[in-house]
mmCIF file of the N, C-alpha and C atoms, coordinates in Angstrom:
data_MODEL
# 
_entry.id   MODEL 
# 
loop_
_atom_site.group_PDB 
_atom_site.id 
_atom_site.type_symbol 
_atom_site.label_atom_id 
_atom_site.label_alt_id 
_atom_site.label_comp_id 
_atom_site.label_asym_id 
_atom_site.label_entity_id 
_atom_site.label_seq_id 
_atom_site.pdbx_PDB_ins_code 
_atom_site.Cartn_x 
_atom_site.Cartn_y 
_atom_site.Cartn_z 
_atom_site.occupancy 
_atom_site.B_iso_or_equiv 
_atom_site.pdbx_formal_charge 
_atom_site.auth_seq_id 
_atom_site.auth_comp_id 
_atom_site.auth_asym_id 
_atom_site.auth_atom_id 
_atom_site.pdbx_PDB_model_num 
ATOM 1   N N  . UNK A 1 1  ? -88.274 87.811 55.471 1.00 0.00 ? 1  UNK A N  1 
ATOM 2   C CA . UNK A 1 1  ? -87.420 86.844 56.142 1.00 0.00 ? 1  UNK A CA 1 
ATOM 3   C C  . UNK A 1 1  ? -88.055 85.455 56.024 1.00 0.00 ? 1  UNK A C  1 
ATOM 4   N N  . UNK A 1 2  ? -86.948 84.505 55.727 1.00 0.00 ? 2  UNK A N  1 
ATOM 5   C CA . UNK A 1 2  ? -87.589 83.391 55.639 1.00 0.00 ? 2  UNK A CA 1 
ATOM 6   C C  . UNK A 1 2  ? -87.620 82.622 56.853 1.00 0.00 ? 2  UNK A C  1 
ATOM 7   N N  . UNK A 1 3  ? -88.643 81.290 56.817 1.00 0.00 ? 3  UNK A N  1 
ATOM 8   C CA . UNK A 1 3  ? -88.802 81.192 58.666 1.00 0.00 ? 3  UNK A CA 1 
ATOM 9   C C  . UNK A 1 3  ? -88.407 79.757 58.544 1.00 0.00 ? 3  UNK A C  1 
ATOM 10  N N  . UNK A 1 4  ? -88.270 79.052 59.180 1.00 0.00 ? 4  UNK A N  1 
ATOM 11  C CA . UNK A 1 4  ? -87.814 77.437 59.478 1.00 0.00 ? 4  UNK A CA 1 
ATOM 12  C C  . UNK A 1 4  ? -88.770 76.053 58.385 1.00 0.00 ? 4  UNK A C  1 
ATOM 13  N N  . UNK A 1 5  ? -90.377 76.345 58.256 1.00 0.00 ? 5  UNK A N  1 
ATOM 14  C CA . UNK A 1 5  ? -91.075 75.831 58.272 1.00 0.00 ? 5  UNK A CA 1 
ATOM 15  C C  . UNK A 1 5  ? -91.082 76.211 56.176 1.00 0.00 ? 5  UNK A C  1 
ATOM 16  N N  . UNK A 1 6  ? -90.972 77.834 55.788 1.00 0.00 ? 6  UNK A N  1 
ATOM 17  C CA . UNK A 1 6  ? -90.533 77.692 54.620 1.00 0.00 ? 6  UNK A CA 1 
ATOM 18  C C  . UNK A 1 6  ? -88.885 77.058 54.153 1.00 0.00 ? 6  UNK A C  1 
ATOM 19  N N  . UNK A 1 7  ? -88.162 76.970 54.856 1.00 0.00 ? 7  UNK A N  1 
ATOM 20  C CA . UNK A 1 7  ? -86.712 76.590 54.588 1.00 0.00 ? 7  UNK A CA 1 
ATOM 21  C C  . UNK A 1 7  ? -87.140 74.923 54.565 1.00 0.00 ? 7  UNK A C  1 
ATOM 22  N N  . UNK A 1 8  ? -87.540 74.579 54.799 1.00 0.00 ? 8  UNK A N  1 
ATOM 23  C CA . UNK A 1 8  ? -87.953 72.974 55.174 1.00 0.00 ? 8  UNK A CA 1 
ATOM 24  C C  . UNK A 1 8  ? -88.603 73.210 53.835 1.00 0.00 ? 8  UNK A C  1 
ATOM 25  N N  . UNK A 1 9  ? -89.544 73.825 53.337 1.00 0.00 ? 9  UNK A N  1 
ATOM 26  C CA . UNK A 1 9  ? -90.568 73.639 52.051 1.00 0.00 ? 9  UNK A CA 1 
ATOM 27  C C  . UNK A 1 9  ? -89.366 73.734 50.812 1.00 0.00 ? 9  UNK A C  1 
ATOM 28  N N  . UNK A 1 10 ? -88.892 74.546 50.623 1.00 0.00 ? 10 UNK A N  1 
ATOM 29  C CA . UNK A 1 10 ? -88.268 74.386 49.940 1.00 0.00 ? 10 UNK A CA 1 
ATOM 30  C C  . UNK A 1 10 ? -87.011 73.607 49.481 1.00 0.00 ? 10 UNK A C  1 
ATOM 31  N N  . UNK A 1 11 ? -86.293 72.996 50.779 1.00 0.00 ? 11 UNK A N  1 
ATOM 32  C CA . UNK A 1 11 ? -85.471 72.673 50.869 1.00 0.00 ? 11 UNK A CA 1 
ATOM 33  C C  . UNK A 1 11 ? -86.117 70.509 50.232 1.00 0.00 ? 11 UNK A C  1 
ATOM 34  N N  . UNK A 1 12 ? -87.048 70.652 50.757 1.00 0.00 ? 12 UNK A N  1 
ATOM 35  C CA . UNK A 1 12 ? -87.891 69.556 50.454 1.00 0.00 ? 12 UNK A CA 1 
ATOM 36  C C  . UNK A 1 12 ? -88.231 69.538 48.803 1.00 0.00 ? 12 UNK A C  1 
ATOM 37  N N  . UNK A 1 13 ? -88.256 70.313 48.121 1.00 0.00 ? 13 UNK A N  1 
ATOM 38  C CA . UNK A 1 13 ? -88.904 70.416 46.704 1.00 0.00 ? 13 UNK A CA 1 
ATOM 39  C C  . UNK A 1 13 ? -87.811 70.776 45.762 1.00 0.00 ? 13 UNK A C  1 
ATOM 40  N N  . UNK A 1 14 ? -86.903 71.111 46.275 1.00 0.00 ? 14 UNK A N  1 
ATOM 41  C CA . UNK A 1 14 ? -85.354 70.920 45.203 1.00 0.00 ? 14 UNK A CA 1 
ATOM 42  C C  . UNK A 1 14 ? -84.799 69.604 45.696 1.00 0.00 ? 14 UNK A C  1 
ATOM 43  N N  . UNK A 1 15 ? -84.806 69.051 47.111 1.00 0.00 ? 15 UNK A N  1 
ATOM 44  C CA . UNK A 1 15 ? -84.644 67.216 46.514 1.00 0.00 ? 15 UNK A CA 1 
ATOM 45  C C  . UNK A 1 15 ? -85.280 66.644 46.028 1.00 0.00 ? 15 UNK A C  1 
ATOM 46  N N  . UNK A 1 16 ? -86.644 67.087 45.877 1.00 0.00 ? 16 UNK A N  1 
ATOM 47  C CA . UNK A 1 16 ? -87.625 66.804 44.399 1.00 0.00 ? 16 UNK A CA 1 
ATOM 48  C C  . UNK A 1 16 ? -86.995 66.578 43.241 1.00 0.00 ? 16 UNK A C  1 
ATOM 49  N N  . UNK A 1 17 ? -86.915 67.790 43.392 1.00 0.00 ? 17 UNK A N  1 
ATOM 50  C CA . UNK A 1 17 ? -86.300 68.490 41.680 1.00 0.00 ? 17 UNK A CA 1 
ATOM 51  C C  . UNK A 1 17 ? -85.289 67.641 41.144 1.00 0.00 ? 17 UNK A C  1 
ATOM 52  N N  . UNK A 1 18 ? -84.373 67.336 42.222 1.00 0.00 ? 18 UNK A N  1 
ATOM 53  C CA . UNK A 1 18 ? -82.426 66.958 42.059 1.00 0.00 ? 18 UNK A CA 1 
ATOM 54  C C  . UNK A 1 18 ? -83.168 65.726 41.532 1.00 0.00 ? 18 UNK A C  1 
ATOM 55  N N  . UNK A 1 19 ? -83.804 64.523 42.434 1.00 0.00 ? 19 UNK A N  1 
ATOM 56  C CA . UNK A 1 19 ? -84.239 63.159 41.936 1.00 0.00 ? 19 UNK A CA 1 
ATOM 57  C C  . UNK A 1 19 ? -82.786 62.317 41.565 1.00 0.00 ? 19 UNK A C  1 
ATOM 58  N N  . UNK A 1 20 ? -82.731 61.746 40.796 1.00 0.00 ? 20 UNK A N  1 
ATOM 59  C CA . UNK A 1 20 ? -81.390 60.668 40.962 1.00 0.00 ? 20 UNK A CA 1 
ATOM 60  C C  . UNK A 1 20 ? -80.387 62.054 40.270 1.00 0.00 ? 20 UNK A C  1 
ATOM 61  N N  . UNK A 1 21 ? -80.833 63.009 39.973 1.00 0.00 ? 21 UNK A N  1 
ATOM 62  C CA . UNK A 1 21 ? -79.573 63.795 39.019 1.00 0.00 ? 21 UNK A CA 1 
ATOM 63  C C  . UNK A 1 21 ? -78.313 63.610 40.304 1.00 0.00 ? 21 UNK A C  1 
ATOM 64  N N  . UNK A 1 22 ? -77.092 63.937 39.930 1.00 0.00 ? 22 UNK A N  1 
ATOM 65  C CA . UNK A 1 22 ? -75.802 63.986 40.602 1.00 0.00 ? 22 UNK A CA 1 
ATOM 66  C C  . UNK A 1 22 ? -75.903 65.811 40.887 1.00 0.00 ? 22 UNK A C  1 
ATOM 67  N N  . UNK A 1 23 ? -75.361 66.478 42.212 1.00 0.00 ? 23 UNK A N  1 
ATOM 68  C CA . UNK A 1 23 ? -74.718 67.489 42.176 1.00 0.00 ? 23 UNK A CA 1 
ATOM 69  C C  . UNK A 1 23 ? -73.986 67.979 40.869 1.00 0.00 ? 23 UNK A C  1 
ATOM 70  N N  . UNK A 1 24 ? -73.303 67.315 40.450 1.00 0.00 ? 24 UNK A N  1 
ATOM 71  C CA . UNK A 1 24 ? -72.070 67.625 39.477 1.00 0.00 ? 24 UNK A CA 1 
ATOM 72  C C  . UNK A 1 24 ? -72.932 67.953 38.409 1.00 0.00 ? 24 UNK A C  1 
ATOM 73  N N  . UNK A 1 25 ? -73.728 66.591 38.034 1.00 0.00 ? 25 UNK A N  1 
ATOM 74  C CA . UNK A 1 25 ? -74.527 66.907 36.656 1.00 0.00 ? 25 UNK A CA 1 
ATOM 75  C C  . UNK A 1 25 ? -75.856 68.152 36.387 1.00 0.00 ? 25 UNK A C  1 
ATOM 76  N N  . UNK A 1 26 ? -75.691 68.505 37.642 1.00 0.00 ? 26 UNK A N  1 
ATOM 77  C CA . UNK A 1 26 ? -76.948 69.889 37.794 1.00 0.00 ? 26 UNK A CA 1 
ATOM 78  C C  . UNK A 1 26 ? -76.221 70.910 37.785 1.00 0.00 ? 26 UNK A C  1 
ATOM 79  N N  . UNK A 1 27 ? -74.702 71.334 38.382 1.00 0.00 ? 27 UNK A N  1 
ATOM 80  C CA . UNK A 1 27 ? -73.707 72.144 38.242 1.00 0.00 ? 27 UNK A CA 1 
ATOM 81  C C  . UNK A 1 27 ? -73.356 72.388 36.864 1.00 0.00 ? 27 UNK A C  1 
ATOM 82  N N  . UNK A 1 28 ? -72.928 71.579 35.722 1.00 0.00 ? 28 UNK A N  1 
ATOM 83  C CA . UNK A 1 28 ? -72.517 71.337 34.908 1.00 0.00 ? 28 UNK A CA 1 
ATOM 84  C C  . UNK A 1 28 ? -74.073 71.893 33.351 1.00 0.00 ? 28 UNK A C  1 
ATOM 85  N N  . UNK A 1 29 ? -75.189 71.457 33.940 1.00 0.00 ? 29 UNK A N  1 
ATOM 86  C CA . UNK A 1 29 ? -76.210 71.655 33.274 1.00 0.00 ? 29 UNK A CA 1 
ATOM 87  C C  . UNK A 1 29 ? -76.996 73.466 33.043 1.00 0.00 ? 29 UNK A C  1 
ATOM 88  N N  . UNK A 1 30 ? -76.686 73.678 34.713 1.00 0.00 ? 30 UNK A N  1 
ATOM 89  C CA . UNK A 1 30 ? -76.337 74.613 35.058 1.00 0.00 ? 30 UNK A CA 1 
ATOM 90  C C  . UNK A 1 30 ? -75.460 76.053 34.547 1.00 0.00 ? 30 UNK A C  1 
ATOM 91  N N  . UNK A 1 31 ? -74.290 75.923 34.352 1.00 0.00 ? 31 UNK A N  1 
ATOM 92  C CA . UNK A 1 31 ? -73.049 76.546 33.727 1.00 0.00 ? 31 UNK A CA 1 
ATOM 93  C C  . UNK A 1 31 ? -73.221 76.359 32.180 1.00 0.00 ? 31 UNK A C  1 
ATOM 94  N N  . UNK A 1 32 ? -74.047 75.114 31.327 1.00 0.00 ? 32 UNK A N  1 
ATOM 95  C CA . UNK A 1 32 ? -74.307 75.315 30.291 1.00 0.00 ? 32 UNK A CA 1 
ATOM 96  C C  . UNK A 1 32 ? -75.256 75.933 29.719 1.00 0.00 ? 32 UNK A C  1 
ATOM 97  N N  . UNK A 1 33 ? -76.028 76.653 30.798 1.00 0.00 ? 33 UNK A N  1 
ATOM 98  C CA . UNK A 1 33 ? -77.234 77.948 30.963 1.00 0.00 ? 33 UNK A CA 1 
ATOM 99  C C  . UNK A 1 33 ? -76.894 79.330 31.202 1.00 0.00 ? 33 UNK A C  1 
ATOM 100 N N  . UNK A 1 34 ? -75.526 79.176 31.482 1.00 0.00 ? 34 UNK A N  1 
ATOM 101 C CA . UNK A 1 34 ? -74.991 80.479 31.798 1.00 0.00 ? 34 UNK A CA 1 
ATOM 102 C C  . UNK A 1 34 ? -75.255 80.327 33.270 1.00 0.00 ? 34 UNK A C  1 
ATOM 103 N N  . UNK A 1 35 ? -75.274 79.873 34.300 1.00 0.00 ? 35 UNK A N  1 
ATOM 104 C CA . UNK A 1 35 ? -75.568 79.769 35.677 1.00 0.00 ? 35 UNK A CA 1 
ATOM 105 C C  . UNK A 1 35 ? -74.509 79.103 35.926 1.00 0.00 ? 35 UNK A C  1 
ATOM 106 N N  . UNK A 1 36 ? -72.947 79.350 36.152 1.00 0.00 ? 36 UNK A N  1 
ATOM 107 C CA . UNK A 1 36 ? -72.009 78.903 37.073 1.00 0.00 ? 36 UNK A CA 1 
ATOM 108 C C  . UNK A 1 36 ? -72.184 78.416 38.359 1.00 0.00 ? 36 UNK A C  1 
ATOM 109 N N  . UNK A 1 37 ? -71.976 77.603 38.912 1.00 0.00 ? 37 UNK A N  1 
ATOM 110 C CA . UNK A 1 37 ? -72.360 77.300 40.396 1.00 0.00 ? 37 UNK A CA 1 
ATOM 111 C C  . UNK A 1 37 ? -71.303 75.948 40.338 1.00 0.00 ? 37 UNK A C  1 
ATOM 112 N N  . UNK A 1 38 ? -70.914 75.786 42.009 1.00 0.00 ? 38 UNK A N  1 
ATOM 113 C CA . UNK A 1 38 ? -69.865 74.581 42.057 1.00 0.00 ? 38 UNK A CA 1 
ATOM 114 C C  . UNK A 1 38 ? -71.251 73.317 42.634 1.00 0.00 ? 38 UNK A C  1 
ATOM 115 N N  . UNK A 1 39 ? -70.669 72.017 42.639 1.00 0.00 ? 39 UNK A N  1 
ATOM 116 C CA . UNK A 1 39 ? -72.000 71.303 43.134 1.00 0.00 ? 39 UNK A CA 1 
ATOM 117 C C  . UNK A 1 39 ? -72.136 71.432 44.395 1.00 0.00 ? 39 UNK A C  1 
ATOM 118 N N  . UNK A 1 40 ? -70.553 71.857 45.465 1.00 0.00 ? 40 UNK A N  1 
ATOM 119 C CA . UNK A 1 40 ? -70.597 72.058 46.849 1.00 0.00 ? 40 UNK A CA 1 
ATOM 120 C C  . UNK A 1 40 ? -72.001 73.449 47.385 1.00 0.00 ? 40 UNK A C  1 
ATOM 121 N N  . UNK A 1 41 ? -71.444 74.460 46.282 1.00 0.00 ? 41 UNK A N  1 
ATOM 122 C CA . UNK A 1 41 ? -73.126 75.346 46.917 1.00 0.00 ? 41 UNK A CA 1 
ATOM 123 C C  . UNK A 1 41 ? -74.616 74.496 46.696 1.00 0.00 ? 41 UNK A C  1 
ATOM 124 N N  . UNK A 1 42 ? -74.444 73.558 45.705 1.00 0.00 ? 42 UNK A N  1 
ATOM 125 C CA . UNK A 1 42 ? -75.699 72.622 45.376 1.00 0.00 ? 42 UNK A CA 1 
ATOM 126 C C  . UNK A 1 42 ? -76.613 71.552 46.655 1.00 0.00 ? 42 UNK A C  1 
ATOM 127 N N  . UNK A 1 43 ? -74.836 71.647 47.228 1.00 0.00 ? 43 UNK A N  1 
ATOM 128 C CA . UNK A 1 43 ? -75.238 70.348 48.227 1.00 0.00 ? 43 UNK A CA 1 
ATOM 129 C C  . UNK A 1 43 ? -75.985 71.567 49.310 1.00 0.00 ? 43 UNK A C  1 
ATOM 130 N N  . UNK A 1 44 ? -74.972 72.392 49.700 1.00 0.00 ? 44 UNK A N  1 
ATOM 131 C CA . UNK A 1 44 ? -75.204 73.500 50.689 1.00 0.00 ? 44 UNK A CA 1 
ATOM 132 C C  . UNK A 1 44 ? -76.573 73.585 50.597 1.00 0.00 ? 44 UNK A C  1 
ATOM 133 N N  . UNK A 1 45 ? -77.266 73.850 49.695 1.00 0.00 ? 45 UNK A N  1 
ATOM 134 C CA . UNK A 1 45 ? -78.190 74.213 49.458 1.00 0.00 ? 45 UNK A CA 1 
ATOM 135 C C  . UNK A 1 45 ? -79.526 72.994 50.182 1.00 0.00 ? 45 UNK A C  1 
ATOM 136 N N  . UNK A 1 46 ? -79.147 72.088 50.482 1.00 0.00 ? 46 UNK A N  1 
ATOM 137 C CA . UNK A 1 46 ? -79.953 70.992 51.120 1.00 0.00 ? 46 UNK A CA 1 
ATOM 138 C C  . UNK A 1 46 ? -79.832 70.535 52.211 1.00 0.00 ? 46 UNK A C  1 
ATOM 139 N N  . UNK A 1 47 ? -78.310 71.191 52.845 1.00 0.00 ? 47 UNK A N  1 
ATOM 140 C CA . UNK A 1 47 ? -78.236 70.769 54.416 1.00 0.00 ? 47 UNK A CA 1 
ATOM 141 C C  . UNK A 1 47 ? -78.676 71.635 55.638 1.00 0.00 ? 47 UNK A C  1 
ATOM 142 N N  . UNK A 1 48 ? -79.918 72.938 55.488 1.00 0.00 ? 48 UNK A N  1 
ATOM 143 C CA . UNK A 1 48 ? -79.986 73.367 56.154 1.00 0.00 ? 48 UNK A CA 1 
ATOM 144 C C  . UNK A 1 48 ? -80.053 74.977 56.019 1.00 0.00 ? 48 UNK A C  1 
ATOM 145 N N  . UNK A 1 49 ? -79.047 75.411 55.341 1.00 0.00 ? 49 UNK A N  1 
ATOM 146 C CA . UNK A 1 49 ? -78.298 76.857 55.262 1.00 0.00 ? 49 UNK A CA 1 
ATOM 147 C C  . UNK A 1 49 ? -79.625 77.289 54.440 1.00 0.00 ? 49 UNK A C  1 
ATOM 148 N N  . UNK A 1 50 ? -79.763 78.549 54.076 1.00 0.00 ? 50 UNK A N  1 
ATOM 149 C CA . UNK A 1 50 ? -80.885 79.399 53.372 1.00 0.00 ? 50 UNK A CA 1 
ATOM 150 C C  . UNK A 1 50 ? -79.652 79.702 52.437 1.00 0.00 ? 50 UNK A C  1 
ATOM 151 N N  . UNK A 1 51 ? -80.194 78.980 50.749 1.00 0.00 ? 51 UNK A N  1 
ATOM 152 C CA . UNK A 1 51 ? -79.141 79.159 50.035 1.00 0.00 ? 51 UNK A CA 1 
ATOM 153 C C  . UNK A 1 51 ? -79.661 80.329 49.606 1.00 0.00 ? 51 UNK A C  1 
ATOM 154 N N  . UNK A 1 52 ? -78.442 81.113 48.595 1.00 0.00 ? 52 UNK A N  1 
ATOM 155 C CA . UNK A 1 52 ? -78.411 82.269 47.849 1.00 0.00 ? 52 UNK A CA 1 
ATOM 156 C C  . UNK A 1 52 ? -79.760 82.346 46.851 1.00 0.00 ? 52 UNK A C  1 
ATOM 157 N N  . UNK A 1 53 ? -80.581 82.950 46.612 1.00 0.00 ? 53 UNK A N  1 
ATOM 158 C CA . UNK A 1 53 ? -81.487 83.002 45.403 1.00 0.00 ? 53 UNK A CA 1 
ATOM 159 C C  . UNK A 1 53 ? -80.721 82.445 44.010 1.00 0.00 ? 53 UNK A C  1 
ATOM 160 N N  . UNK A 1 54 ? -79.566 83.322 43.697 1.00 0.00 ? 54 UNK A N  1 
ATOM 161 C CA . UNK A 1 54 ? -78.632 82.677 42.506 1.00 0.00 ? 54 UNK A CA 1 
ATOM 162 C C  . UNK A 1 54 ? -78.638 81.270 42.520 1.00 0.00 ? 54 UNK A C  1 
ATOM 163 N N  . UNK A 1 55 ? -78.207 80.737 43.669 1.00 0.00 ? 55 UNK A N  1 
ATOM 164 C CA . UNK A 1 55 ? -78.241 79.276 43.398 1.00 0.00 ? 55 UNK A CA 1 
ATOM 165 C C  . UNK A 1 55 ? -79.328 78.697 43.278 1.00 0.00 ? 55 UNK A C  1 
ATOM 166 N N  . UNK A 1 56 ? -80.511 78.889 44.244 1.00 0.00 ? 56 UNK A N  1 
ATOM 167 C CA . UNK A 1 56 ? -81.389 78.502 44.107 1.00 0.00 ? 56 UNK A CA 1 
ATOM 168 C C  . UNK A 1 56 ? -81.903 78.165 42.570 1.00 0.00 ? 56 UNK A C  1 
ATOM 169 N N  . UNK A 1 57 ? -81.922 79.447 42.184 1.00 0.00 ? 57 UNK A N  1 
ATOM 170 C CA . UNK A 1 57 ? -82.038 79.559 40.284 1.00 0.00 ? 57 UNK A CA 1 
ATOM 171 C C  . UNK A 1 57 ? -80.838 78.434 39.600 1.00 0.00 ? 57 UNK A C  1 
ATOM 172 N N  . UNK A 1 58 ? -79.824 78.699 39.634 1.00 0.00 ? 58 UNK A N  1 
ATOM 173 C CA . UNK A 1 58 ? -78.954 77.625 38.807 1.00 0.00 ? 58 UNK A CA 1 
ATOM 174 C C  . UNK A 1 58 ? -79.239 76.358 39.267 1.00 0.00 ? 58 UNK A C  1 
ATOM 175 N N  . UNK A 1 59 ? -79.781 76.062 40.474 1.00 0.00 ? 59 UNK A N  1 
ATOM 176 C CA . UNK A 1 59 ? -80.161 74.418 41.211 1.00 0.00 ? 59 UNK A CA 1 
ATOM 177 C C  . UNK A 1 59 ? -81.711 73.599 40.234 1.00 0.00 ? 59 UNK A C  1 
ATOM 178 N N  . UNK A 1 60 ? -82.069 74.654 40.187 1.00 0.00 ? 60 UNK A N  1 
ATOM 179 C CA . UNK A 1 60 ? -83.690 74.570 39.189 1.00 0.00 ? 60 UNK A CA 1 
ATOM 180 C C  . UNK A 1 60 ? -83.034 74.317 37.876 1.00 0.00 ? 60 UNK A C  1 
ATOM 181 N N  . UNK A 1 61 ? -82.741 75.639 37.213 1.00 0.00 ? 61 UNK A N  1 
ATOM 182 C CA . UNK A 1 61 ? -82.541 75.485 35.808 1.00 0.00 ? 61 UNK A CA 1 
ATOM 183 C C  . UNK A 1 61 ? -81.827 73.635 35.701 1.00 0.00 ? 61 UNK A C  1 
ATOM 184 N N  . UNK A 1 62 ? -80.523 74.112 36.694 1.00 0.00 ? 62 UNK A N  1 
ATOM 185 C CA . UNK A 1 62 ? -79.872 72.473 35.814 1.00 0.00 ? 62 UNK A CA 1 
ATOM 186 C C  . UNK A 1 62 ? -80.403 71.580 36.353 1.00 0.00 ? 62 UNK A C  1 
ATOM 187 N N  . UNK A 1 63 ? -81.439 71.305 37.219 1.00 0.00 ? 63 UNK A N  1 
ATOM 188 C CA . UNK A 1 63 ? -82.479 70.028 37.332 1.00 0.00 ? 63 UNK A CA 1 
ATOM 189 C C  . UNK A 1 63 ? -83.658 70.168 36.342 1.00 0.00 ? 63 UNK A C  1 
ATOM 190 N N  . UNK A 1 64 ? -83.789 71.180 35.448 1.00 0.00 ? 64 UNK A N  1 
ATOM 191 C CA . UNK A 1 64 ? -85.199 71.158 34.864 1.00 0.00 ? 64 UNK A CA 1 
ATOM 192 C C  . UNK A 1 64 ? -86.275 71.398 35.198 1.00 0.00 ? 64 UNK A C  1 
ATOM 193 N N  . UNK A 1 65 ? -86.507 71.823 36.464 1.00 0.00 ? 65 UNK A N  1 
ATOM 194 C CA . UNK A 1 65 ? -87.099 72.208 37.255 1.00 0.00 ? 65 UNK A CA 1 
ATOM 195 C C  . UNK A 1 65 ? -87.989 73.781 36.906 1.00 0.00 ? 65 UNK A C  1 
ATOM 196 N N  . UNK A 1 66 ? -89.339 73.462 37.236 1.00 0.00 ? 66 UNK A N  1 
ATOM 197 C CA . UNK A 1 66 ? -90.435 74.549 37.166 1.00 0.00 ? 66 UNK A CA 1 
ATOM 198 C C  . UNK A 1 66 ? -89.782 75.969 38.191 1.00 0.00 ? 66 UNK A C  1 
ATOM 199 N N  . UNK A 1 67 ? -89.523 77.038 37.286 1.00 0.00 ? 67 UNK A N  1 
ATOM 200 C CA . UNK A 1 67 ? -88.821 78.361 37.863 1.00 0.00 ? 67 UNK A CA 1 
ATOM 201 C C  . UNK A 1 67 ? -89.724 78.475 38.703 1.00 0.00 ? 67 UNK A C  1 
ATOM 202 N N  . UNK A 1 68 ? -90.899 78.943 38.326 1.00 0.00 ? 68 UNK A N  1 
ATOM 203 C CA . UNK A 1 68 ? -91.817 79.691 38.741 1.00 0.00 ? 68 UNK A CA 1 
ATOM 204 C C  . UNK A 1 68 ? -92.336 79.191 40.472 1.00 0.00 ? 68 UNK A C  1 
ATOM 205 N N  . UNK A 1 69 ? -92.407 77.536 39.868 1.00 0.00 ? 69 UNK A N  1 
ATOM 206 C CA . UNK A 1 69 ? -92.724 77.122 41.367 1.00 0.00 ? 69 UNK A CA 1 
ATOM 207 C C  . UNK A 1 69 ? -91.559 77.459 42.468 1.00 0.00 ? 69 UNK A C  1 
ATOM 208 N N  . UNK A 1 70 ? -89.929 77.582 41.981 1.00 0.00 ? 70 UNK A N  1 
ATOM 209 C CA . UNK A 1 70 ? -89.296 77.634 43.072 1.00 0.00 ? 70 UNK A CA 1 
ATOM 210 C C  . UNK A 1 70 ? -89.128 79.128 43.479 1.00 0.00 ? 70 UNK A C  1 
ATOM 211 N N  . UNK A 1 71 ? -89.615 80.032 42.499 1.00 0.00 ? 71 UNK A N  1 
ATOM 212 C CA . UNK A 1 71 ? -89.912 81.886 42.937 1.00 0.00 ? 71 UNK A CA 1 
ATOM 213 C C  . UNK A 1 71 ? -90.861 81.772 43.946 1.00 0.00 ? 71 UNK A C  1 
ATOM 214 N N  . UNK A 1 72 ? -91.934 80.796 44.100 1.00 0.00 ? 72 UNK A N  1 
ATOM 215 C CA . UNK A 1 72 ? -93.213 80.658 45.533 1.00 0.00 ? 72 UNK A CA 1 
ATOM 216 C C  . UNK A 1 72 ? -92.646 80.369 46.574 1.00 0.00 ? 72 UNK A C  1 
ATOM 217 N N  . UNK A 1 73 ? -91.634 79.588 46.308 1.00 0.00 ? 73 UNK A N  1 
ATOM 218 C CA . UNK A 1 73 ? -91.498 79.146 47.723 1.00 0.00 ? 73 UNK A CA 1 
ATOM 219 C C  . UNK A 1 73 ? -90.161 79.746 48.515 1.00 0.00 ? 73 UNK A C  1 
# 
């Protein structure tokens, strides 16, 4: 189970990741990886909620983002 203090860590290190990218353009980067995702689960994914692992993964891939570091956290 994840606890408040990791949801904050991570949630902190994919607005890393995002940096000036757009929702749309990480969705889109995303789906051209084979990782479908809309940018609304993208945003979801930063206001709080404990996103899906799937997304989590398609949020990385289409930011470019180090896998491995976001499997730690």
């Amino acid at each position: 189970m994840i606890g408040s203090v990791e949801l904050a860590e991570l949630r902190g290190w994919l607005r890393a990741a995002k940096g000036i990218r757009t929702f749309d353009g990480i969705a889109r980067r995303a789906g051209a990886l084979g990782l479908h995702v809309c940018a609304c689960a993208l945003r979801r994914a930063l206001d709080g909620r404990l996103p899906t692992r799937r997304t989590v993964i398609a949020f990385v891939r289409g930011a470019g983002a180090d896998e491995a570091r976001a499997g730690q956290l």
